[in-house]
N, C-alpha and C positions, 0 to 999 in steps of 0.2 A: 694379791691379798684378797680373801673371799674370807663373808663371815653372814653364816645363815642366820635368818632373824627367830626364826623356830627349832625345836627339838629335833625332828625331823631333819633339818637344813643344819644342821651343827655338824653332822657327819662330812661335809664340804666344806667345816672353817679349813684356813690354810695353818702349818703348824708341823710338827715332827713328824706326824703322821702319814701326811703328804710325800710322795717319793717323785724323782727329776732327775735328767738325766739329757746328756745333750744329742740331740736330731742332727746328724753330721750331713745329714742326704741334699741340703741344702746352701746353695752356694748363691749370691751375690752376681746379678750380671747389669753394671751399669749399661748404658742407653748408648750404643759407637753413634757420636753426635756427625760424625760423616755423614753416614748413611743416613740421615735426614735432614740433611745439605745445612749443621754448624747452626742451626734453632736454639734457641734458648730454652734449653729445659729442666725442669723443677718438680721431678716426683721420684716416686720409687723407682730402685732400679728392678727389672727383671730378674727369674729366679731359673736358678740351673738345679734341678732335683733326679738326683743320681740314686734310682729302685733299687740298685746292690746294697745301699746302706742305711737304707730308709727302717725304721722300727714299723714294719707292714702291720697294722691290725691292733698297735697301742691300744687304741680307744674302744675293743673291746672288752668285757666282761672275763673272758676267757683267756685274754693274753698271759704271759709268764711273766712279771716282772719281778720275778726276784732279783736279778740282778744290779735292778737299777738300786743305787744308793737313797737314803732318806734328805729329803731336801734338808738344806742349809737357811736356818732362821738368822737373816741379817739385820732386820729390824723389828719394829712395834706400828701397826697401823694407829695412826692419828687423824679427825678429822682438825681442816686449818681451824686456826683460833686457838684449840685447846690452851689450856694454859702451862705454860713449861714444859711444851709438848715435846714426848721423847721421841718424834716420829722424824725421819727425815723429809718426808714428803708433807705437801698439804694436802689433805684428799677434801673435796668439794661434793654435795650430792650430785648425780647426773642430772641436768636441766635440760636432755631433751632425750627423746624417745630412741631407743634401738633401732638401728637402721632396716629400712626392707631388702629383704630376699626372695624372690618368686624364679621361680623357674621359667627358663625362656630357651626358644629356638634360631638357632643360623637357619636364613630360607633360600640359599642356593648357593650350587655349586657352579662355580662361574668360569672354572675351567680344571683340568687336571692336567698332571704329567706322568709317566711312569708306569701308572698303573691305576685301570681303571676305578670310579669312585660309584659303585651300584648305587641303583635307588634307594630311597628309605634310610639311608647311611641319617641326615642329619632330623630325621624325626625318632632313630635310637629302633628301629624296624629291621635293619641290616646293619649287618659290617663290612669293612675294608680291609684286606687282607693284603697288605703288600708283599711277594715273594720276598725270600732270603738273598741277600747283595743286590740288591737293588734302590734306584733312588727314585721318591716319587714325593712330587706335592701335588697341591690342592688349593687351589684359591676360593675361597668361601664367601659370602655377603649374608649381611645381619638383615638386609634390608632399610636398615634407616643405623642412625648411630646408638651406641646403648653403653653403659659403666654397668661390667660386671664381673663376676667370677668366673673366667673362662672352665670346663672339667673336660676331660679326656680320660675315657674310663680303655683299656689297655688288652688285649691276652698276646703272650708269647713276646717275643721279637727281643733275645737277652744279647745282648752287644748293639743293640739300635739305638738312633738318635733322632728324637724327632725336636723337631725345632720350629716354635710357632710363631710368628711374626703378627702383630696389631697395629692395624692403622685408621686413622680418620677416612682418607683416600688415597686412593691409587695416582700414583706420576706419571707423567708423562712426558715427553720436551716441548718446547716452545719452538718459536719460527729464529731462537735466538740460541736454541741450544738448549737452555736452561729450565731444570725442571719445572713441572706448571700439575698444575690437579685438573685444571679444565672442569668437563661435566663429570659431577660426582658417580654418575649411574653409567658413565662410558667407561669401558673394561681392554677395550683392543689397545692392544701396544702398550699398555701401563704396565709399571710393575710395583711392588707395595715396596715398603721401607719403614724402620720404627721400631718400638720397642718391641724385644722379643725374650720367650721362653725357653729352655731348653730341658727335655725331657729323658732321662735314658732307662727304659725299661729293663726291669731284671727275670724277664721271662714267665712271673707267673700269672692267673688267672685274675679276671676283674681287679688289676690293678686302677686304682682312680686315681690321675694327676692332676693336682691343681696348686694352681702358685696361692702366697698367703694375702694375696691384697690383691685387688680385681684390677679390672684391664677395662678401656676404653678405646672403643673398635667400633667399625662398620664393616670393616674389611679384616678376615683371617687366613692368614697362609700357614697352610699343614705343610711341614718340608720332613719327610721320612727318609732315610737313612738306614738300612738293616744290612744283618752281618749276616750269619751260617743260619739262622734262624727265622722263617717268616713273622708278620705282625701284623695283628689284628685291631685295627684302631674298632672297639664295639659299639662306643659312642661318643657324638660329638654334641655336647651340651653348654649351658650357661645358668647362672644364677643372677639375675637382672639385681642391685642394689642401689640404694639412692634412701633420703631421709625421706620417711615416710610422709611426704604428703599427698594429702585428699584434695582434689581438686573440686569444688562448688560453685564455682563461679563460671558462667554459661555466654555463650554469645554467638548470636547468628544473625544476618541478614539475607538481602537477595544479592548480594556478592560474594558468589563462593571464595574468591580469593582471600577475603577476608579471614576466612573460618582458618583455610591453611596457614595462614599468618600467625592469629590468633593460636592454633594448636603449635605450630613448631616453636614457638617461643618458650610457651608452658615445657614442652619438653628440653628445651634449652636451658628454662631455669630446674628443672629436675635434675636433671644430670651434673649440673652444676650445684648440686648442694648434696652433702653428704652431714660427714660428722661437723664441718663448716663448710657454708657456700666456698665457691672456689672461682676461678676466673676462667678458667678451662680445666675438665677432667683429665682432657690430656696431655697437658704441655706445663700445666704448673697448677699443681693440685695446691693455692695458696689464694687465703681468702683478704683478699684486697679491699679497702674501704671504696674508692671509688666504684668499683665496681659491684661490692655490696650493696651498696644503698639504692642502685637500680635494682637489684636479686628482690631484695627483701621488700622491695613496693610489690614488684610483681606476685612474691610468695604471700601477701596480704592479702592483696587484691581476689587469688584465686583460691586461696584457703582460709584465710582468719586465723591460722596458727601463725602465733607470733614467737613460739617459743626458741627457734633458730636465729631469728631476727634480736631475741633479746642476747642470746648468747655471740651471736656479733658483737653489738655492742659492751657488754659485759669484758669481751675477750680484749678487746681494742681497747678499753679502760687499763687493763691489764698491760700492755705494752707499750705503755708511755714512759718516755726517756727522763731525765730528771731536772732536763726545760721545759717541762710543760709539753712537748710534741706527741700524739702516739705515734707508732711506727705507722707505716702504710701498709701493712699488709702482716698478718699475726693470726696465731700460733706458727713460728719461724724460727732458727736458732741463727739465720746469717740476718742481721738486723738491717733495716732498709728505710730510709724518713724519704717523706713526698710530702712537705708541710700542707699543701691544699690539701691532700686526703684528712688531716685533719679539722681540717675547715667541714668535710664532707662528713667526717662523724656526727658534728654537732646537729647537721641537717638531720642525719639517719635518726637519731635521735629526737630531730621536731618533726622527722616523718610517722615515728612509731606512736607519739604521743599523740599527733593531731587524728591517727587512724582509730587509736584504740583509748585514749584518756587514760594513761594510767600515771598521775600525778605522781607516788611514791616513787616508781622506776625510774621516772625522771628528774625528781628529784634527789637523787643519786650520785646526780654527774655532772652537779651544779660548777664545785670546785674545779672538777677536771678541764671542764669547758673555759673558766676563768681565764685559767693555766695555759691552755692555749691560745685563747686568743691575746694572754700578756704576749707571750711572745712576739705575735703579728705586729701589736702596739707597738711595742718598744723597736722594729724595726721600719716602721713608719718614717720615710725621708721628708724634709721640712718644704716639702713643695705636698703632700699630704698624700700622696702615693707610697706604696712600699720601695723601699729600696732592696739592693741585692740582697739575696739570702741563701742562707747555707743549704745544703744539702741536693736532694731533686724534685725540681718544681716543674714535674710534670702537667700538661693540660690536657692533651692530643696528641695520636700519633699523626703527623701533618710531615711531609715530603716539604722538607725548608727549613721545619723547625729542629733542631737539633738535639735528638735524646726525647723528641713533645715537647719541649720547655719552648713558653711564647716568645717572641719580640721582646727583646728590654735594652735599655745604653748602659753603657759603661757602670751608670749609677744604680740599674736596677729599673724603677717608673714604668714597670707594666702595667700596663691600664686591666690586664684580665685578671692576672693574679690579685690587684690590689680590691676590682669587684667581686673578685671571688672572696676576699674576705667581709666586705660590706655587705655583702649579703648573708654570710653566717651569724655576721652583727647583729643583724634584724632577726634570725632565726631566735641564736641565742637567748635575743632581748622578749622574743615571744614567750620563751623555757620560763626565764627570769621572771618576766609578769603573772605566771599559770604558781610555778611553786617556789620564788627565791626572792628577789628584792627587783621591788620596780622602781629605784633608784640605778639600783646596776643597767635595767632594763633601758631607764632614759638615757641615761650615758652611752651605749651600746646604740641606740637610735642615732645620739646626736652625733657618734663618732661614725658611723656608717652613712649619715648625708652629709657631712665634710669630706671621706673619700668620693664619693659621688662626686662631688662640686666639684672637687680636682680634677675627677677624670676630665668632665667636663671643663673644666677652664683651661687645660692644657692639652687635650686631645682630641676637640670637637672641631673638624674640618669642616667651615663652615657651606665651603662650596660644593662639596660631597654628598653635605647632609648625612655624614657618620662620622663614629667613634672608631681613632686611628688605636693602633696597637699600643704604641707608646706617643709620650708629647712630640717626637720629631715627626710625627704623621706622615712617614714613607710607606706604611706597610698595614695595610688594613683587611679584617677578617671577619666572618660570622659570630666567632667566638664573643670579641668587643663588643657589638651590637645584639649580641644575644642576653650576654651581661648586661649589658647597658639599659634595657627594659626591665630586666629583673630585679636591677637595685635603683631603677627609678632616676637613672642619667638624665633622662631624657624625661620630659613630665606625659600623663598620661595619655594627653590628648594630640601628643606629638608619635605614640606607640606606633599604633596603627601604619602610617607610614613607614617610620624607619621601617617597621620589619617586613614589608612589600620590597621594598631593597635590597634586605637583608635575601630575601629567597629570591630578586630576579636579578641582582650584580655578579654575574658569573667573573667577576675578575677578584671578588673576598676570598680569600685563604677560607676554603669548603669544610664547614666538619664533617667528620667523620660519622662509625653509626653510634658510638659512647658519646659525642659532646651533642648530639641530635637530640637527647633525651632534653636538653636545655633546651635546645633550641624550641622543641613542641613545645615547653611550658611556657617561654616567651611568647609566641603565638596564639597563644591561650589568654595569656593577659595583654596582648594588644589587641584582642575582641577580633583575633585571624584564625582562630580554631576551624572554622567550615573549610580550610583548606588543608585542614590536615590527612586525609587522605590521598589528596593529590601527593604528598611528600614522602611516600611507602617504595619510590621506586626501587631504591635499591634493596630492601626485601622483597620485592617483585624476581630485581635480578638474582637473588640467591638462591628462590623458588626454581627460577630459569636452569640451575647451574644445577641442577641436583642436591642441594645440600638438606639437609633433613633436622638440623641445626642452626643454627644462625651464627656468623662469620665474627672471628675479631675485626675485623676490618675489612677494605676491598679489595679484589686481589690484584698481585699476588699476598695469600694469606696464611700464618702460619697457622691457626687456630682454625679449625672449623666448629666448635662451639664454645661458643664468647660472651658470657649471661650478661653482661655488659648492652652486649646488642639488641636483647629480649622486650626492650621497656613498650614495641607496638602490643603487646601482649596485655598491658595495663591499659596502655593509650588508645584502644578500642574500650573497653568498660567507663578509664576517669574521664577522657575527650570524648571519644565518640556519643557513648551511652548520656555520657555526663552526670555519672553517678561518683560524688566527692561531698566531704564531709561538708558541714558548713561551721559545725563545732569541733573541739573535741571530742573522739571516739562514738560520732555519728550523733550525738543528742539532736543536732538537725539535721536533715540533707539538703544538696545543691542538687538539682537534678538540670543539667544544662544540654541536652543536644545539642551536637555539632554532625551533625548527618550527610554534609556533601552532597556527593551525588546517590545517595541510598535514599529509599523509597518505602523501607519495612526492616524493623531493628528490633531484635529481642535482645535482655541481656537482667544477670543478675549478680550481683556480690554482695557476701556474706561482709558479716558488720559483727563487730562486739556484743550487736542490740538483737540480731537479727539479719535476716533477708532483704537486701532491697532490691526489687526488681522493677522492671520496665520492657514497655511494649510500645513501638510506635510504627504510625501507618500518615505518610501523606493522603492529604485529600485534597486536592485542587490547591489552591494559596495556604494552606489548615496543616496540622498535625492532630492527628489523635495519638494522646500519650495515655497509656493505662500504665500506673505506678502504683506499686504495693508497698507500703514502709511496715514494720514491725510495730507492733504493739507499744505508747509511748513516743513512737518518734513521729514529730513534723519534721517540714520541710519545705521548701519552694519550687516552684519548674518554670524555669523562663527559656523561652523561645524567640529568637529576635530581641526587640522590645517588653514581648507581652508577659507578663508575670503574674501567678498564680501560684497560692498558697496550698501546701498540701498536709492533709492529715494522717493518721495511725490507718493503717488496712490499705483495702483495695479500690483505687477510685480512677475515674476517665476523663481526661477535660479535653475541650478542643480548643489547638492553638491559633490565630492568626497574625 
């Protein structure tokens, strides 16, 4: 349904005039989940587009279509709301920009079969010419991972089949058999697997094929197939897409490592964001709350468009069941609950308001937030813990826990799930106090340090000096102790230690790199942030590994980009730089260094208000920090102990 807003543009309304007709050339090829050894996957299936039947050349000016019939009007567009609307649809304005498209290159050819692959073939310079009855592929590399419109433009080859395969990486075995990815950029003895293409050319000149929804690849195998006829593959191209965003936000020091850190993430969360963030481009194009609310700090942090981030939330309002839960992951038609991901909305929600102030927005979603946390309430067991609960209450994927679902007895009494809602308590209660009732607010307070107390009075192992999983305190982990700081188990001046525990008890149930993202914020507020660096090793070890993406998890891993795992990407700018609101929507800033073992640190991110940047230089015991805030905005910069106030522009203090 198209309706031009001009004179000019009315010749494009949709309407009798319009003619349609159906494109047969296209066939359906789901994902054979064998061949990438039984993964769980959640996107489009591949497209088999057969040249014999394809309408070559519709989309010109000059085509013939008289044959095609005049479209069939089955309805009335309506926007939602209308009244007595005759429309069957609601149609909504678009709330976020049309996606990017740039043209992009495969940079080698990393091995052939069959028949040789000349130079210049993947810069579109030359062609490949496979003879007639012959088989040939080509193994290809992007160079790093990319989400795009793969094209293959065509001459000759009518009874050939070429067949293109997409993958993250290349396999290989293990010392067990079983297949392994190993190092991403090692090629010997692997071979690809995944979702694939199939193409059958109908012989004539500058044919272009391309599937109708892009591909997510690092790795492309061309598998050619010809009959009586040779084929000329002329070019081997892509269309790079992802939601347009502009990255502004800058960061370097004298640790290169960092930088690489820093960029793979950003491109982690690009590729993970389309028409909705998603959890991976290529294993399950499906945007998860959990795993949003990491996406969307980091898509703040390095652009200031918030406009993907509102339509998250917007969207997740949207699929809330009719107890109050949203789904855990939406726009989706097979429905899915993970009650903590709703716990995790209400945050994404005091994340977006504390970055940018925008009162109205959130106050929006006052009810809905209600709604779920009635639920939590009322399943509140009389020892003041949650008790069991329906559906999947995902935390971690942890090797013990079953499905990620933590530690609980027969009755339920998680200590993580029940702080995972004490602390939305507190988020919520913050929403409430800014644009709703700070009656609700107190109640939410007081109800969120009664689970606290519980945890504490039935899961505080006192000879441990931690917080057990559940009251039978067999089974103890990060997770608990990482909560347990953040909803204040533990009082403040007792922080500091627990979480020195928490990162040297190698015997805690380890998180992963998704529940890490708590774990740095923990760290943060037990005054342990100068050790946040030391804690990058395993993004060090995926550097190691080749990956050019960042991992769902560690291997072996089904995912090689997991925006989930992106959040060092933030955690150099809000930890490291220590640039974080101190109000709503920057009216103040925090400027907190936490610098480790670094020695000179640039860095800036865009604000609501403006730019804020910073520049620091050790000098003997001292810091010199040059910080620029915007026009309007103060702020503070503490280092250690010392604290100094800072004003609008550009100014230098030194620290001791």
């Amino acid at each position: 349904m198209l309706q031009g807003n001009g004179e000019t543009e009315r010749a494009l309304n949709t309407g009798a005039e319009w003619k349609a007709t159906v494109e047969p050339a296209w066939t359906p090829l789901p994902l054979d989940r064998a061949r990438v050894f039984h993964q769980y996957f959640a996107a489009g299936a591949g497209e088999r587009i057969d040249g014999t039947r394809r309408h070559w050349g519709w989309e010109q000016p000059d085509y013939d279509d008289s044959a095609w019939p005049a479209a069939e009007i089955i309805g009335i567009a309506a926007p939602r709301g209308a009244r007595d609307s005759p429309s069957r649809w609601f149609l909504v304005p678009r709330n976020i920009p049309l996606m990017e498209e740039t043209p992009e290159r495969l940079t080698a050819v990393v091995r052939a079969e069959g028949a040789d692959v000349p130079a210049g073939v993947l810069e579109g310079r030359a062609g490949w010419t496979i003879p007639a009855n012959t088989r040939a592929t080509a193994l290809l590399d992007r160079g790093m991972l990319t989400t795009a419109y793969p094209e293959i433009v065509m001459h000759g080859g009518a009874g050939a089949r070429v067949t293109v395969t997409y993958a993250e990486a290349l396999y290989g075995r293990g010392a067990d058999g079983r297949p392994e990815k190993g190092r991403r950029h090692e090629v010997a003895g692997k071979t690809i697997a995944g979702l694939q293409d199939v193409f059958l050319p109908d012989g004539g000149r500058d044919r272009l094929f391309a599937p109708l929804w892009w591909r997510t690849f690092r790795y492309v195998e061309v598998a050619v197939e010809t009959g009586d006829e040779p084929l000329t593959i002329a070019d081997i191209r892509a269309r790079f897409t992802a939601y347009p965003a502009v990255a502004t936000a800058r960061f370097s020091s004298d640790d290169p490592l960092l930088q690489r850190i820093f960029e793979v993430g950003w491109r982690t969360v690009r590729l993970c964001s389309h028409e909705t963030f998603m959890d991976t481009p290529y294993w399950e194009q499906l945007q998860y709350i959990g795993d949003t609310r990491i996406q969307a700090l980091v898509m703040l942090y390095m652009t200031g468009d918030d406009r993907l981030v509102r339509n998250a939330i917007e969207l997740f309002d949207q699929s809330r069941i009719p107890d109050g839960l949203t789904q855990s992951r939406y726009p989706t038609d097979l429905p899915q609950i993970i009650p903590p991901f709703s716990l995790f909305w209400i945050g994404m929600q005091h994340d977006l308001w504390w970055y940018g102030g925008d009162k109205e927005f959130a106050r929006r979603f006052l009810d809905a937030n209600r709604g779920v946390l009635s639920w939590f309430e009322a399943r509140l067991a009389p020892s003041g813990l949650l008790g069991r609960m329906e559906w999947w209450n995902f935390a971690d994927w942890i090797d013990g826990w079953p499905h990620g679902e933590p530690p609980q007895l027969e009755d339920g009494q998680s200590v993580i799930l029940s702080l995972q809602f004490a602390i939305a308590l507190r988020e919520a209660a913050a929403l409430e106090d800014a644009v709703g009732s700070v009656t609700v607010a107190a109640r939410y307070r007081a109800l969120a340090r009664e689970i606290a107390a519980a945890a504490r009075r039935l899961a505080w192992d006192e000879a441990r000096g931690l917080l057990a999983d559940t009251p039978a305190k067999d089974r103890f982990s990060q997770h608990a102790n990482i909560l347990a700081v953040l909803a204040d188990v533990v009082p403040q001046d007792s922080q500091r230690e627990l979480m020195i525990r928490v990162l040297e008890d190698p015997s805690l149930t380890q998180a992963t790199y998704y529940f890490r993202f708590y774990l740095f914020r923990a760290l943060g507020k037990a005054g342990l942030a100068d050790r946040y660096l030391d804690q990058l090793g395993p993004w060090k070890t995926m550097l190691d590994l080749g990956l050019t993406t960042w991992a769902e998890k560690p291997e072996p891993t089904r995912s090689d980009s997991h925006a989930w795992s992106a959040h060092p990407t933030l955690d150099l700018l809000a930890i490291v730089a220590g640039i974080t609101p101190a109000t709503p929507g920057f009216g103040r800033v925090w400027v907190r260094p936490h610098l480790g073992h670094l020695t000179r640190l640039e860095a800036a991110v865009p604000t609501p208000r403006g730019e804020v940047s910073v520049s620091y230089r050790r000098t003997g015991d001292g810091l010199e920090a040059t910080v620029t805030l915007p026009e309007g905005v103060t702020g503070t910069i503490a280092w250690g102990e010392t604290v100094r106030s800072l004003e609008s522009g550009r100014q230098t203090v030194l620290l001791r």
